[in-house]
C-alpha positions in Angstrom: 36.5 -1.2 8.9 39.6 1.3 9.2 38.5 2.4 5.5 34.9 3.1 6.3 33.8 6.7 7.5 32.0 5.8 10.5 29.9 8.5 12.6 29.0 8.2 16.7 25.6 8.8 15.3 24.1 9.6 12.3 20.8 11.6 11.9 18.4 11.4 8.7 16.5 14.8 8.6 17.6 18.0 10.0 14.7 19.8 11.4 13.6 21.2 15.0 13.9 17.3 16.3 16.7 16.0 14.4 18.3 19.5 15.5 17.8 19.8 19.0 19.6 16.3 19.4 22.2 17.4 17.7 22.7 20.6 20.1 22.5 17.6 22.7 25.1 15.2 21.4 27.4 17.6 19.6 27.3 19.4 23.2 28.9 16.2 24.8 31.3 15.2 21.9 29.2 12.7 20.4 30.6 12.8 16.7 27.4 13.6 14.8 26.1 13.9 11.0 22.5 15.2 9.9 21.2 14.0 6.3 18.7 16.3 4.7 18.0 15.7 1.5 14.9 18.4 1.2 15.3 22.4 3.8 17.1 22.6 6.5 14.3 23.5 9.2 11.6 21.0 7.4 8.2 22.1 7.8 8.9 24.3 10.5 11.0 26.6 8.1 9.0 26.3 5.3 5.8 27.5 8.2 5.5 31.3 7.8 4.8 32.3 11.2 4.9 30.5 14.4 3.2 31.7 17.3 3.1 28.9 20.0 7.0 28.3 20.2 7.8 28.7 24.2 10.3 31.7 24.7 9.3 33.9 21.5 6.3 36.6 23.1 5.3 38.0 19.6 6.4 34.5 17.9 8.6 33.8 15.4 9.5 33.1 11.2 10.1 29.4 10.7 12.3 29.9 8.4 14.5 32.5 11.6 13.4 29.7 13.9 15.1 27.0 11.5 18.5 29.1 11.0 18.9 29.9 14.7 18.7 25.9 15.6 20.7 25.2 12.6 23.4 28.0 13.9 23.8 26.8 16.7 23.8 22.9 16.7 26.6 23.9 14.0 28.3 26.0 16.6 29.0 22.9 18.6 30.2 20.5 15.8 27.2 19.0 14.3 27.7 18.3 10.3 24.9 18.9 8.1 24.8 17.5 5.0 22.6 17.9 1.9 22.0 14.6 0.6 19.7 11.4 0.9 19.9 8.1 3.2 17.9 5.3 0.5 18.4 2.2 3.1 19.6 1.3 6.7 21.5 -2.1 6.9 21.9 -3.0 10.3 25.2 -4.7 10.6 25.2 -5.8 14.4 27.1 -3.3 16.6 27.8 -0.7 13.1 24.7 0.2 11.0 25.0 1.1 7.5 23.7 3.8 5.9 23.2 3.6 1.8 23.3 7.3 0.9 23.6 9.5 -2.1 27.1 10.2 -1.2 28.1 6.5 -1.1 28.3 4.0 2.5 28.8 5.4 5.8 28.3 3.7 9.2 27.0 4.5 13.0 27.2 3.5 16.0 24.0 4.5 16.4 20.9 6.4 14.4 18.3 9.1 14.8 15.3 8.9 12.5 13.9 12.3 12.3 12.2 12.9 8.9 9.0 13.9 9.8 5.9 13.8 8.3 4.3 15.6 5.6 0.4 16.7 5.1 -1.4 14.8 1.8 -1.9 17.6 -0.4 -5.5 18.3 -2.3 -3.5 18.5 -5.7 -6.0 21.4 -6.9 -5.2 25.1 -8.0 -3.9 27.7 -5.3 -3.2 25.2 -2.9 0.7 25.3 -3.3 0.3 29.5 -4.3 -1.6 29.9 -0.8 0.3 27.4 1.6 0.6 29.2 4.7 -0.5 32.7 3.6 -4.3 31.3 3.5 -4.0 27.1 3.4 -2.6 25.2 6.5 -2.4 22.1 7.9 -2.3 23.0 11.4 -5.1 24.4 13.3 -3.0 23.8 16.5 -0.2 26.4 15.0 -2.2 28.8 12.9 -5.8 28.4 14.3 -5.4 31.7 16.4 -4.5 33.6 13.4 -8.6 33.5 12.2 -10.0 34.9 15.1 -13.3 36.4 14.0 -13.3 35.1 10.4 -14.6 32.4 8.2 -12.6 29.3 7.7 -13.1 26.0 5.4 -12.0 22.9 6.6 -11.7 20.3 4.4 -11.8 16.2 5.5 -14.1 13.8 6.6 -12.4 11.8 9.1 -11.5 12.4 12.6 -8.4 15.0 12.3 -11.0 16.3 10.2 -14.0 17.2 12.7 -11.3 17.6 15.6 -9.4 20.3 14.2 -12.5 22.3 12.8 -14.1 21.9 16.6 -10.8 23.4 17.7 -11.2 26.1 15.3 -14.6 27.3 16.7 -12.3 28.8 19.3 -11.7 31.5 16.4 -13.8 31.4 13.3 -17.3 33.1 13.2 -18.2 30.5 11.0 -16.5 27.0 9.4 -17.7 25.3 6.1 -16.5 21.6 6.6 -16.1 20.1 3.1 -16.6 16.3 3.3 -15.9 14.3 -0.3 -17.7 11.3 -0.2 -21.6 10.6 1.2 -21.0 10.2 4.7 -18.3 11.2 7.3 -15.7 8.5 8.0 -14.8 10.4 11.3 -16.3 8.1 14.8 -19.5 8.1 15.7 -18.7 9.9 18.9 -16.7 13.0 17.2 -19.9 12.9 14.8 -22.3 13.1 18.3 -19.6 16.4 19.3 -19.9 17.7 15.9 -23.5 18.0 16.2 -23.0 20.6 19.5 -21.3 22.5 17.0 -24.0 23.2 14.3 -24.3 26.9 14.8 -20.8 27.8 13.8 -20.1 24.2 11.8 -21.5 23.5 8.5 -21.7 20.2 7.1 -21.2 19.7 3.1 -21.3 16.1 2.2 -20.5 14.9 -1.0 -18.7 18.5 -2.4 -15.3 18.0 -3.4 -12.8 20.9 -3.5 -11.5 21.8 -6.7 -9.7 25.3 -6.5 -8.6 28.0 -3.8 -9.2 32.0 -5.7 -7.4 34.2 -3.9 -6.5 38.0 -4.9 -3.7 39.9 -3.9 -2.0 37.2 -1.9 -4.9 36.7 0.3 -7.1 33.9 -0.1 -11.1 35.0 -0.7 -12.8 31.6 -1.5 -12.7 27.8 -2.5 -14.5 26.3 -5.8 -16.1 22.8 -5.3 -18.9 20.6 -7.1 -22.1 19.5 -5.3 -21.5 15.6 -6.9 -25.0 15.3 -6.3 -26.3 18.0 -9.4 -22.7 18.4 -10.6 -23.4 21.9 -10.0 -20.3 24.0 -9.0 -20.0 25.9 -5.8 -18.6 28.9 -4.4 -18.0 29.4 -0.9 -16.3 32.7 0.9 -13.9 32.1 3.3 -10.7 33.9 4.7 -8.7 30.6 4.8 -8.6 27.0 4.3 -7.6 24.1 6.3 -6.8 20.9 4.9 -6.8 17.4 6.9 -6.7 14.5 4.7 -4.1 12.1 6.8 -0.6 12.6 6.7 2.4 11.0 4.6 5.4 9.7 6.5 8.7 10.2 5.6 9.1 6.7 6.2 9.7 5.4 2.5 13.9 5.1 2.6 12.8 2.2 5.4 10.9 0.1 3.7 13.6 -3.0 3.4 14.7 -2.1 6.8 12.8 -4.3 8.9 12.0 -1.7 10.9 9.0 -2.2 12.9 6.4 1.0 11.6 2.5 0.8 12.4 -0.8 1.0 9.6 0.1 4.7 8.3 3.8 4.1 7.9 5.0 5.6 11.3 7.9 4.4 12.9 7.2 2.6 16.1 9.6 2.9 19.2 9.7 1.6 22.9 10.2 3.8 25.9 13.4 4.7 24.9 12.6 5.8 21.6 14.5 3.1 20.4 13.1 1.1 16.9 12.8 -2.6 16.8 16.5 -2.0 15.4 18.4 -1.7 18.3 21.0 1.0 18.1 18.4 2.8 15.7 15.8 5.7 17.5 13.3 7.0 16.3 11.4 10.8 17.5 9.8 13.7 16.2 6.4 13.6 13.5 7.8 10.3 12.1 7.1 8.7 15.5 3.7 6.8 16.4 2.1 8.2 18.3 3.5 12.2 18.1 1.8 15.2 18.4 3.0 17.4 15.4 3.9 20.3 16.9 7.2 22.0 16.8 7.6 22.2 20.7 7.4 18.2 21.6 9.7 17.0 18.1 12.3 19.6 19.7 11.6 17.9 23.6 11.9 14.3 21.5 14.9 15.7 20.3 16.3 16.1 23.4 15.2 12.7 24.7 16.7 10.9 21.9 19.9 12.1 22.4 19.8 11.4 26.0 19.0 7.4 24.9 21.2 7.6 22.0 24.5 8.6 24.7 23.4 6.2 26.8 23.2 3.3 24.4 26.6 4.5 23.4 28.4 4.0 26.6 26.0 0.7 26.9 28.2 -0.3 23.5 31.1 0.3 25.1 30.7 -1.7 28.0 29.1 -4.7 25.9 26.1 -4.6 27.7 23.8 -3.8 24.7 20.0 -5.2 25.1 17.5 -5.3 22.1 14.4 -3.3 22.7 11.3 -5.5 24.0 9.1 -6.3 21.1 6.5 -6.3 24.7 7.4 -2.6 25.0 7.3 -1.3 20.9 4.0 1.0 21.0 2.5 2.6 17.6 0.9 5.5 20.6 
């Protein structure tokens, strides 16, 4: 393979997980390459304000948050580049990577893509994101203290989040599309304790977000009921209708991912591909928050240098199919 461009370890994505590893294994001369075929950052850069990163008292731009991590795994040798992995071969001890910039191989991999939040589709959403629509009560919650909110979702993300959110809002206005909620029956027994600041609108779909002057003022929707269009004030909307992998480029992998397209890892954060790990919001079972895909980050790249020596010794062991987890 003296012809081939081969890579210690090759990471697809290049946000606060796929970053952080690299400030890890760049750090300790572990020849490293990050693929990104979307912004540098990923959701956290594209996030307009992030309060609950540890170490920032008054909180900080994604997009600064992004460029510092970016800075400074490049500081220490890590290669970004702008492009696209399609497909991961595994080839034994060498995995190859099809990419938009033609074959390369690893020793080892780091998938890092993330997840991204299913979009409503409708007017203002993509105007509004994060100036008025979110995703994330967890990050941007706190920023509604005192003030009306519509949640929209029927499942249990759904009725979780908007309970959260009763921390701040006076008041939330939970849209729900279809007859019923789809959320358990226990979150639908919790909801009930909520009823004073929560209101329930079955079968009202959402079909625009008004704003004026770059601040969000209401959402449109139709009662399916009467067909009768409705109006609802509110000072922002949160949307949680499931989430989309970034799990697509694996789909003739073989890698082992759970019912939602996840990617699931053993202890290790290792794939059913050994040599491939996985961490971050692609990974079953992850929390979504900027904080624990750095920490992954930093775990990964502690596995990934161990199952590097590991290769050199000849002692490598495929992970446990006992120990793969979707949690």
């Amino acid at each position: 393979m003296a012809d081939k461009e081969i890579h210690d370890v090759i990471m697809v994505g290049a946000g606060p997980c796929a970053l952080t590893a690299a400030i890890y294994t760049t750090r300790e001369d572990i020849d490293t390459v990050l693929f990104e075929k979307g912004v540098i950052g990923g959701l956290a850069a594209v996030t307009d304000w992030i309060d609950n990163y540890p170490g920032f008292v008054d909180g900080i731009s994604g997009l600064d948050l992004s460029d510092a991590l970016y800075k400074q795994a490049e500081r220490f040798g890590a290669e970004i580049r702008l492009g696209e992995v399609t497909e991961i071969i595994d080839e034994g001890s060498m995995k190859k990577l099809v990419t938009t910039d033609g074959d390369i191989y690893a020793k080892s991999v780091l998938v890092a893509t993330g997840s991204d939040y299913k979009k409503l589709g409708i007017a203002g959403e993509k105007e509004y994101y994060a100036r008025g629509v979110h995703y994330c009560a967890t990050c941007d919650g706190a920023f509604y203290r005192d003030k009306r909110i519509v949640v929209v979702g029927g499942g249990n993300s759904a009725v979780q989040e908007a309970m959260f959110l009763t921390k701040f809002a006076t008041h939330i206005d939970l849209l729900v599309r279809g007859d019923s909620m789809r959320a358990s029956e226990i979150l639908q027994h919790e909801l009930e304790k909520h009823k004073e600041k929560i209101t329930v609108h079955l079968n009202t779909t959402t079909d625009e977000i008004v704003g004026e002057n770059n601040v969000v003022t209401k959402v449109v929707g139709t009662d399916t009921t009467s067909g009768q269009k409705i109006e609802i004030e509110t000072d922002g909307v949160f949307v949680f209708i499931g989430l989309l992998p970034n799990t697509q480029f694996l789909a003739s992998s073989k890698i082992e991912l759970d019912e939602i397209g996840m990617v699931k890892t053993d202890s290790n954060l290792q794939t059913s591909m050994p040599g491939v790990f996985a961490a971050g919001d692609v990974r079953a079972g992850a929390t979504m928050q900027i904080a624990s895909a750095a920490g992954e980050g930093a775990t990964a790249a502690l596995m990934i240098r161990k199952y590097l020596e590991d290769h050199e010794r000849g002692v490598i062991a495929p992970p446990s199919p006992a120990t793969m987890s979707a949690t």
